[in-house]
C-alpha positions in Angstrom: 61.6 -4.2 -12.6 58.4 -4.8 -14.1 57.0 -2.0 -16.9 54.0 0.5 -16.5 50.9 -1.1 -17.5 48.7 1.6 -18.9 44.6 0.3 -18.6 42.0 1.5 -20.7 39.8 2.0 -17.8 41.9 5.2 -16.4 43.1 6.0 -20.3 39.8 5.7 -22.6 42.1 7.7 -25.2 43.6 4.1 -25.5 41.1 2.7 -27.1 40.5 2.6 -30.8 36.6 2.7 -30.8 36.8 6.0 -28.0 38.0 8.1 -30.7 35.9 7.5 -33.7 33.0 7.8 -31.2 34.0 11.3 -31.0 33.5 11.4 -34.4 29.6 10.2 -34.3 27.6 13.2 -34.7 24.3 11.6 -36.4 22.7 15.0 -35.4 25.1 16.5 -37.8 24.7 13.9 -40.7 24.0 15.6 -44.4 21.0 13.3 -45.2 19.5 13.5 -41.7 15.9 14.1 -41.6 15.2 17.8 -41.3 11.7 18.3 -42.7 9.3 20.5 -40.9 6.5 20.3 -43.8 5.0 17.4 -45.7 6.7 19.1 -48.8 9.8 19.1 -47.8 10.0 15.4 -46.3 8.5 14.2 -49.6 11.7 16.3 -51.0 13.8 14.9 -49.0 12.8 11.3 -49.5 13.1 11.9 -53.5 16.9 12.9 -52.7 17.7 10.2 -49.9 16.1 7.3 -51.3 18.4 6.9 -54.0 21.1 8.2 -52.3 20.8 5.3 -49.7 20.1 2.8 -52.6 23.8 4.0 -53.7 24.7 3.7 -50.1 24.2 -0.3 -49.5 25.2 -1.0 -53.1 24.6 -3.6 -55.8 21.7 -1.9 -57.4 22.4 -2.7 -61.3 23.6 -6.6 -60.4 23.8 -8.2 -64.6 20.0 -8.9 -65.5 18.3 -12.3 -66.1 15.1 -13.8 -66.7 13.7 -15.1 -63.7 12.9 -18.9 -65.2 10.7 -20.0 -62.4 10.4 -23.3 -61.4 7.7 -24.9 -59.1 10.1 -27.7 -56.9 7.3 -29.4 -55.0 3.6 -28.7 -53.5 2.4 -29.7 -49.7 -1.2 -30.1 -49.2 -1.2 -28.5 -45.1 -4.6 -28.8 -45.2 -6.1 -25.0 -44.6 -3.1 -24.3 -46.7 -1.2 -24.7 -49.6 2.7 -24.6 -49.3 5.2 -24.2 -52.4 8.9 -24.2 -52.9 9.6 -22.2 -55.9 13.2 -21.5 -57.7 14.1 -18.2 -59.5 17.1 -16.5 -60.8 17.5 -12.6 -59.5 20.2 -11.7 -61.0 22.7 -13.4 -63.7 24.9 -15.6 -60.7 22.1 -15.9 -57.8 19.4 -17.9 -57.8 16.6 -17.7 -54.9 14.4 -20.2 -53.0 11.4 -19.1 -51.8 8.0 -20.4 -50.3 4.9 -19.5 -51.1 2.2 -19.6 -48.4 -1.0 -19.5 -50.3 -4.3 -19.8 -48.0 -7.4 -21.7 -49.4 -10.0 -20.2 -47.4 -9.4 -16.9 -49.6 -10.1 -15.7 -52.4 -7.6 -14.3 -55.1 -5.8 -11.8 -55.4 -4.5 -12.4 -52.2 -3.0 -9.4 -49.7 0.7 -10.7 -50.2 3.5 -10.5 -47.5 7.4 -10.9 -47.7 7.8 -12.6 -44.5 11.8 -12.6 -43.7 13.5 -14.6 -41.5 16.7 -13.8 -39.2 19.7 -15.7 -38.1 19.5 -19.4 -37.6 19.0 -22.1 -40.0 17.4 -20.2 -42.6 13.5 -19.8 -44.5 12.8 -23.3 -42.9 12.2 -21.8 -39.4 9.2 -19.8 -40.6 7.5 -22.2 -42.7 6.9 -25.2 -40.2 10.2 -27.3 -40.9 12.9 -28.3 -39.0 16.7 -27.9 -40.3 16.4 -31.2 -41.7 13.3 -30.7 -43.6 10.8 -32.5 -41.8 7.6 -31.2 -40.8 6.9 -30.1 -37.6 3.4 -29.1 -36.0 4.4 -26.8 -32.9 6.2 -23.2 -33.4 9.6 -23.1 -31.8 12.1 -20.6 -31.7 12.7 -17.0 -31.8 10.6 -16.9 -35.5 7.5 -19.1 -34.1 6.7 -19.9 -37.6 5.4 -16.7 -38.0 5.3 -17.3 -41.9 2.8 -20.3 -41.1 0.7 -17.5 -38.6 0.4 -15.0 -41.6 -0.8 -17.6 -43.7 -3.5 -18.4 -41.5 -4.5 -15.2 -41.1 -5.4 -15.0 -45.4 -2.2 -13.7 -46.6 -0.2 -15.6 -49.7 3.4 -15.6 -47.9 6.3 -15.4 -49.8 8.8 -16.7 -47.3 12.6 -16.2 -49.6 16.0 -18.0 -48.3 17.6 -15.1 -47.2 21.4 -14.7 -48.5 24.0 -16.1 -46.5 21.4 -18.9 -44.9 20.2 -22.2 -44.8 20.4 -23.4 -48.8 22.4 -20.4 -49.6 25.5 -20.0 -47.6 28.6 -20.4 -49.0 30.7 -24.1 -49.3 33.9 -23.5 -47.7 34.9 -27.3 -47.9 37.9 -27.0 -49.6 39.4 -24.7 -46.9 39.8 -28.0 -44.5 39.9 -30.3 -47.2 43.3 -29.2 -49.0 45.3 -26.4 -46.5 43.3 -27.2 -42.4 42.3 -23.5 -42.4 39.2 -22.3 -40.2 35.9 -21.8 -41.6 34.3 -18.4 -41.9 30.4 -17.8 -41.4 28.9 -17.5 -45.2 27.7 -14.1 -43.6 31.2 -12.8 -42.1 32.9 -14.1 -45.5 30.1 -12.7 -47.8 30.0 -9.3 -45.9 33.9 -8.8 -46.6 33.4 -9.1 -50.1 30.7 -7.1 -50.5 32.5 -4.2 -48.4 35.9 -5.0 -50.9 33.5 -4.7 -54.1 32.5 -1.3 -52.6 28.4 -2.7 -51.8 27.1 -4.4 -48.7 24.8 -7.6 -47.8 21.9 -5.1 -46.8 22.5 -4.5 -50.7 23.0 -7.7 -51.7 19.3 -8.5 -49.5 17.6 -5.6 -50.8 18.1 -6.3 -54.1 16.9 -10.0 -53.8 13.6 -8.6 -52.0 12.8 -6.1 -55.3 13.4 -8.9 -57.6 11.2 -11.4 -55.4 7.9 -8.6 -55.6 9.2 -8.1 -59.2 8.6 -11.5 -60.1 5.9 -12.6 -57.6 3.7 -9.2 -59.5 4.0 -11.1 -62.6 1.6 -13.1 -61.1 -2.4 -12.8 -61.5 -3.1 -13.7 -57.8 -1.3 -10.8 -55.9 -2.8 -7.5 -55.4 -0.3 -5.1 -56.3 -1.7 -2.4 -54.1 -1.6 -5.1 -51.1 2.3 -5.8 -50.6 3.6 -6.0 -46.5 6.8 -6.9 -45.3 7.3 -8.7 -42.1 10.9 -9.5 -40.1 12.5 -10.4 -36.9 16.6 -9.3 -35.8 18.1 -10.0 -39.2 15.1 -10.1 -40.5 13.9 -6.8 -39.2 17.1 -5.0 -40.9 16.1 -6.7 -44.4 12.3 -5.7 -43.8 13.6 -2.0 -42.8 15.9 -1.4 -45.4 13.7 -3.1 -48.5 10.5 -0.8 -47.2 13.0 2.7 -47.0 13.5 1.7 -50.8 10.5 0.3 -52.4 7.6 1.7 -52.1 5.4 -1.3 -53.5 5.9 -2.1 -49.2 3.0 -0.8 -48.3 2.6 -2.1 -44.5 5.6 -3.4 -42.1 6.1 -5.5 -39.1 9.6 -4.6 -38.0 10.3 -7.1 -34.8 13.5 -7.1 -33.0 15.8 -4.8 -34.9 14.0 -1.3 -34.9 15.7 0.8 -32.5 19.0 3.1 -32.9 22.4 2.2 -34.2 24.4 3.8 -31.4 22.8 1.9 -28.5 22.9 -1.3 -30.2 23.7 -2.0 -33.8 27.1 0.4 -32.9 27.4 -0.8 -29.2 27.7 -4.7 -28.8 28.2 -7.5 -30.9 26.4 -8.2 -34.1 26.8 -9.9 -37.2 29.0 -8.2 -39.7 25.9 -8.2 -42.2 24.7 -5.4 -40.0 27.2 -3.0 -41.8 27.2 -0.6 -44.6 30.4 1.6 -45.0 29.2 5.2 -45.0 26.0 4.8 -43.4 26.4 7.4 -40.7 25.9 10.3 -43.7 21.6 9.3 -43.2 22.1 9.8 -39.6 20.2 7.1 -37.2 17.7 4.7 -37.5 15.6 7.5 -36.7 15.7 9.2 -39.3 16.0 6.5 -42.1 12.5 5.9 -41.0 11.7 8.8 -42.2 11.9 6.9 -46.2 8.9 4.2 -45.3 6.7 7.2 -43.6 3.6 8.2 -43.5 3.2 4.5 -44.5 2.2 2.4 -41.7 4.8 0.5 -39.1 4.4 -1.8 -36.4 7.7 -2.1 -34.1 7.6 -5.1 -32.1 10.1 -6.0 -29.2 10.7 -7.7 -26.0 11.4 -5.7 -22.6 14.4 -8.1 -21.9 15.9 -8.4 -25.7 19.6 -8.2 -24.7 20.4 -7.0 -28.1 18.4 -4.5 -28.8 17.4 -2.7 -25.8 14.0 -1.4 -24.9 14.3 2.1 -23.9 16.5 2.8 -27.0 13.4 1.0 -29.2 11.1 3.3 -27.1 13.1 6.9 -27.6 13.6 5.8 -31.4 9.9 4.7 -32.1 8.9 8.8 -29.9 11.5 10.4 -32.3 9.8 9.3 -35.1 6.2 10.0 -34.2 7.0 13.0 -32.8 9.5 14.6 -35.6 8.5 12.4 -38.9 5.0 10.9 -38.7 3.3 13.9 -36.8 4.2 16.1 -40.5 1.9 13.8 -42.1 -0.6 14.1 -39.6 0.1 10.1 -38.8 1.2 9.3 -35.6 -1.1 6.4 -35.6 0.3 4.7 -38.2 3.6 3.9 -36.0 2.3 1.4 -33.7 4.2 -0.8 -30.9 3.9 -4.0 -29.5 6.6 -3.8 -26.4 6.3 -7.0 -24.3 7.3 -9.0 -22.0 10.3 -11.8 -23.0 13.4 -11.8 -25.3 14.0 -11.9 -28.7 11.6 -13.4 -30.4 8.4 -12.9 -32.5 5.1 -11.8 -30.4 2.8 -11.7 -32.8 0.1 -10.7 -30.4 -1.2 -7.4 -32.8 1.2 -8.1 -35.9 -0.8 -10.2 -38.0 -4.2 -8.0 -37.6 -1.9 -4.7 -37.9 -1.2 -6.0 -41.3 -4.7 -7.3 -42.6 -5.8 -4.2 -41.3 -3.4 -1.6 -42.9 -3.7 -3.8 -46.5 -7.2 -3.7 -46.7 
């Protein structure tokens, strides 16, 4: 006689995740956005900023001087690209490109440009994996470092942590005991969560050191600082704006959209995660840190991973609840399109010369 088979599809109660979604309440979270004057959203962003900054972790990483050092130079002909070194904190050090345009004059409108997942800073700065150069755009990312550039802005184009030259060597794991390796960004993520912190911190951090450094410099205008980022990207340009105000502008391009209906809903990479996070409520309202400052969402009508009509209801929310108490609904632009996930690009670059002027 063969046993009961109980199935999750006539029992939801069986599985794990039904449960703690009964315990998602994001309406109910205690850093929410509740303003309903300019005074009291500028209150609350004085209490949730550092609250979130505490939140995603690693904010007082040991100090060191940045000792900058200049590792080659690229004539591209209407530009000028760089590969600079510099140490953030006391055990990272950070690669980073700078884009710098020679058809403008200093100090230049500057722009973090941030790359997602794939094979790292490479993808957005006209190079192959391999380091050769490449003339056409492919991929999600387009080169959309390259396209800023163009446009007049100096790009500073970082290796984000857990790519490309900065993921972790795991070679001794098959080397000595055959055991499977881990992504640098699943295996980094872990330990970040076990030291109590996150990636998002770990990223966040890297980005405030980066303009810390870069506005030791005499050709960046302080008061002209964007921020531009696709998927993983996106996340890293959402988070670093909702904590450093020196972000004056963002492009936010396939991430911005709600945490339930995607970030929450399918899979994504563990970097994604910040234990605790539901206390600031959703996307929505963590928004609510980079307003009245001007945003441009972009995303594609067939993104499979982060779905248009949740993009669409988060980007209303926030005009409707957050930017209309500053009187600045305009400043929360889309640019909803037809494909996947990928950079568009079609208003982005203009949004941003625009809104640093």
């Amino acid at each position: 006689m063969s046993t009961i088979i109980l199935r999750s599809s006539e029992f939801p109660e069986l599985q794990p995740a039904f449960g703690l979604w009964q315990l998602y309440h994001p309406e109910d979270a205690p850093y929410r956005f509740t303003a309903q004057t300019m005074d009291e959203a500028r209150s609350w962003q004085a209490k949730v900023r550092p609250a979130l900054d505490q939140a995603i972790g690693f904010t007082n990483l040991p100090a060191a001087p940045f000792e900058p050092k200049l590792l080659e130079t690229v004539d591209k002909g209407n530009y000028r690209r760089e590969k600079w070194l510099i140490r953030t904190w006391q055990h990272a050090l950070l690669p980073f490109y700078l884009l710098i345009p020679k058809h403008v004059t200093p100090p230049y409108r500057l722009v973090l440009a941030l790359h997602g997942h794939g094979y790292g800073v490479k993808d957005i700065v006209g190079l192959w994996e391999d380091g050769e150069e490449r003339n056409t755009p492919d991929g999600y990312h387009r080169d959309f470092g390259v396209a800023l550039c163009q446009r007049g802005f100096m790009v500073a184009a970082p290796e984000i942590s857990c790519f490309g030259e900065r993921q972790t060597d795991f070679s001794y794991l098959n080397q000595t005991i055959g055991q499977p390796v881990p992504t640098t960004c699943h295996h980094t993520a872990a330990l970040a969560i076990h030291l109590g912190g996150s990636v998002i911190g770990l990223r966040a951090f890297d980005a405030r050191r980066l303009l810390d450094y870069l506005l030791t410099r005499h050709d960046v205008d302080p008061q002209r600082i964007g921020a531009m980022g696709i998927s993983g990207g996106g996340m890293h340009t959402f988070f670093s704006a909702c904590l450093d105000e020196r972000i004056r502008a963002v492009v936010i391009s396939g991430y911005y959209s709600s945490f339930r209906a995607s970030i929450l809903a399918m899979d994504h990479c563990f970097c994604n995660y910040v234990p605790g996070l539901a206390r600031f409520g959703e996307m929505h309202d963590l928004i609510g840190l980079i307003a009245p400052r001007p945003v441009l969402v972009e995303s594609g009508n067939y993104d499979p991973i982060f779905p248009i009509t949740a993009v669409q209801q988060a980007v209303s929310h926030a005009r409707e609840k957050i930017y209309s108490i500053y009187s600045a609904t305009g400043e929360l632009e889309t640019d909803l399109f037809e494909g996947r996930h990928r950079i568009h690009g079609r208003r982005a670059y203009d949004f941003l010369w625009e809104k640093l002027d």
